[in-house]
C-alpha positions in Angstrom: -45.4 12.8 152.9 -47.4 15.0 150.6 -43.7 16.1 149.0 -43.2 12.0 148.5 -46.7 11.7 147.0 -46.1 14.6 144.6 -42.4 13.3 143.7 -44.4 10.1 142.7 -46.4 12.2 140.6 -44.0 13.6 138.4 -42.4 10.6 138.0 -45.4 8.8 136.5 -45.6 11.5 134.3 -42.1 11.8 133.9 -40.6 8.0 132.8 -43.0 8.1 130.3 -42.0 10.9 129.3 -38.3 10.2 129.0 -39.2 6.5 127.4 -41.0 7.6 124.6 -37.8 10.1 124.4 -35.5 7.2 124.0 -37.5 5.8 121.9 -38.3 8.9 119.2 -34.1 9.3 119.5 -33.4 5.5 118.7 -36.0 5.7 115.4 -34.5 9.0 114.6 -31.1 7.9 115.1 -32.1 4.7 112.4 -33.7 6.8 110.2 -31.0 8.8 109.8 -28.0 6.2 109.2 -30.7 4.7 106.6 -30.4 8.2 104.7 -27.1 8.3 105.0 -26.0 4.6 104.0 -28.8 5.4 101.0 -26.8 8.3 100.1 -23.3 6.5 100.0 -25.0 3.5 98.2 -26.2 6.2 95.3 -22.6 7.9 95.5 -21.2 4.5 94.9 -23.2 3.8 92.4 -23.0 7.4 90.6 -18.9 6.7 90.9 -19.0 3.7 89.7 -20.9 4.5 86.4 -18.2 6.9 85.7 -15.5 4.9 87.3 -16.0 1.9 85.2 -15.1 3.0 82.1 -12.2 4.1 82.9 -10.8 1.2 84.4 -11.9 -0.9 81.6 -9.7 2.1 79.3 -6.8 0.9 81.7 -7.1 -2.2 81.6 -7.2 -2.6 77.8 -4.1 -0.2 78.0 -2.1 -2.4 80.0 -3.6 -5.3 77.9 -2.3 -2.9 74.8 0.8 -3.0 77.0 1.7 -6.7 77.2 1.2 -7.2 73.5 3.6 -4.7 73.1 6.0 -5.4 75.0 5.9 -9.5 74.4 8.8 -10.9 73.0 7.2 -12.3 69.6 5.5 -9.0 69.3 8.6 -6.8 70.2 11.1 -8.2 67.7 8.8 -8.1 65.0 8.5 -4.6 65.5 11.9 -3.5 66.6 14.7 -4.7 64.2 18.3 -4.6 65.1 20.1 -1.8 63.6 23.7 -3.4 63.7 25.0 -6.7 64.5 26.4 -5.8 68.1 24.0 -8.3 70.2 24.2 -5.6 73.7 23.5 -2.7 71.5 20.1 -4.8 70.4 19.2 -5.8 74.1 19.7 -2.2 74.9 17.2 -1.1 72.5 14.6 -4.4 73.4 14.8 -2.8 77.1 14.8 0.9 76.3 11.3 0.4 74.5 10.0 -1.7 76.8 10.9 0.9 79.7 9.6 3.6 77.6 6.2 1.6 77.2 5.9 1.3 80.5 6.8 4.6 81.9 3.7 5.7 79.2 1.8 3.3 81.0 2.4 4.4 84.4 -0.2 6.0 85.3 -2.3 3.2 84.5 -2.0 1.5 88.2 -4.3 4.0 89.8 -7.5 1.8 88.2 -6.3 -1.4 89.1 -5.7 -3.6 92.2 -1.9 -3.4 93.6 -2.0 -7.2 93.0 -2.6 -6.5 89.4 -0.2 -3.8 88.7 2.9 -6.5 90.5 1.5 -9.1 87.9 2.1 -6.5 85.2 5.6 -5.0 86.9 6.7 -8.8 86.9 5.5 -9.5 83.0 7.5 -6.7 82.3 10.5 -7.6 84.3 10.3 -11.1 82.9 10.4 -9.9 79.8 13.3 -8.0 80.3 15.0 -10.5 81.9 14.8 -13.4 79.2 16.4 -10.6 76.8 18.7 -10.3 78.9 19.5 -14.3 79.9 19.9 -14.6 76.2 22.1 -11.9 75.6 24.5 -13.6 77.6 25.1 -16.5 76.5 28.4 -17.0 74.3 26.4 -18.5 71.8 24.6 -15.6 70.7 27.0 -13.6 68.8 25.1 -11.6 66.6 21.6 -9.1 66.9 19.9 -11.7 64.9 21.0 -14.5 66.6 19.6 -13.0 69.1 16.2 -12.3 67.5 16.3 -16.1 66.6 17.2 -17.5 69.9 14.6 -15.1 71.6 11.6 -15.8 69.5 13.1 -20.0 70.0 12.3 -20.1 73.5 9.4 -18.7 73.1 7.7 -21.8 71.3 8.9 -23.7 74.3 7.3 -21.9 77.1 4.1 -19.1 76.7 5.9 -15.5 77.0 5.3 -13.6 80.3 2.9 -11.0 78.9 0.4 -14.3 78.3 0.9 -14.6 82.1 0.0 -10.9 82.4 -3.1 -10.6 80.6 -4.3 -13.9 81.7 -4.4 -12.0 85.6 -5.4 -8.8 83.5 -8.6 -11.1 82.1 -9.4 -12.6 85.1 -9.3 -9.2 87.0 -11.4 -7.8 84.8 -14.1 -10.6 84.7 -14.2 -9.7 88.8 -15.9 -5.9 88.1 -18.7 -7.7 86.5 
């Protein structure tokens, strides 16, 4: 019996013991994820101070970008060389694939949802110069040029459809 009594002695002493151990683990334990989710949030917060400007550089790049490559924008600045209508569409697209390819890069700042809205401005784009072309009623580079910047009073160009998800993107970081 006296082995019983002394087991029951070292137990009182013991669970104590062994809950004021779980107890000193679990505020340890706390304490430490605090640190730790303290240390992210100032990471964060470190990353995104230097982040931040270089997504807004990216965004007004792409915003750069859709001016660029709009159709209003685009003839004014690229004039046909000859009167061959394909050999003017050619040179519409080739700059407009050029601008983007110097763009590419651009798409590690934003959102995937973002760069599709700018990949399908662009595409758009490319795609009513091409629509046009086609027709048998466009004979000529200029005619082309005419009927282009035509439809364009009819209907907003696909680069305003672009920077409108550009501007609403960006109005989300703040």
């Amino acid at each position: 019996m006296q082995s019983a009594s002394e087991l029951l002695g070292y137990l009182s002493y013991l669970i104590p013991s062994i809950i004021v151990g779980v107890i000193a683990f679990y505020f340890f334990k706390t304490f430490v994820d605090h640190q730790k989710e303290m240390q992210y949030m100032e990471l964060r917060k470190e990353n995104r101070s230097e982040v931040l400007p270089l997504r807004l550089q990216a965004f007004e790049r792409l915003v750069l970008f859709l001016e660029r490559i709009s159709p209003g924008q685009l003839l004014s600045r690229i004039k046909p060389v000859g009167e061959n209508k394909y050999d003017y569409e050619n040179l519409l697209i080739a700059s407009i694939e050029q601008e983007f390819e110097h763009n590419l890069v651009q798409q590690v700042y934003v959102s995937q949802k973002c760069w599709e809205a700018i990949k399908a401005s662009k595409n758009s784009t490319i795609s009513l110069i091409r629509k046009t072309a086609m027709s048998d009623k466009i004979t000529s580079a200029q005619k082309l040029r005419e009927v282009v910047l035509t439809e364009l009073f009819e209907r907003s160009s696909p680069s305003d459809t672009g920077i409108a998800f550009l501007k609403n993107e960006i109005r989300q970081l703040f």
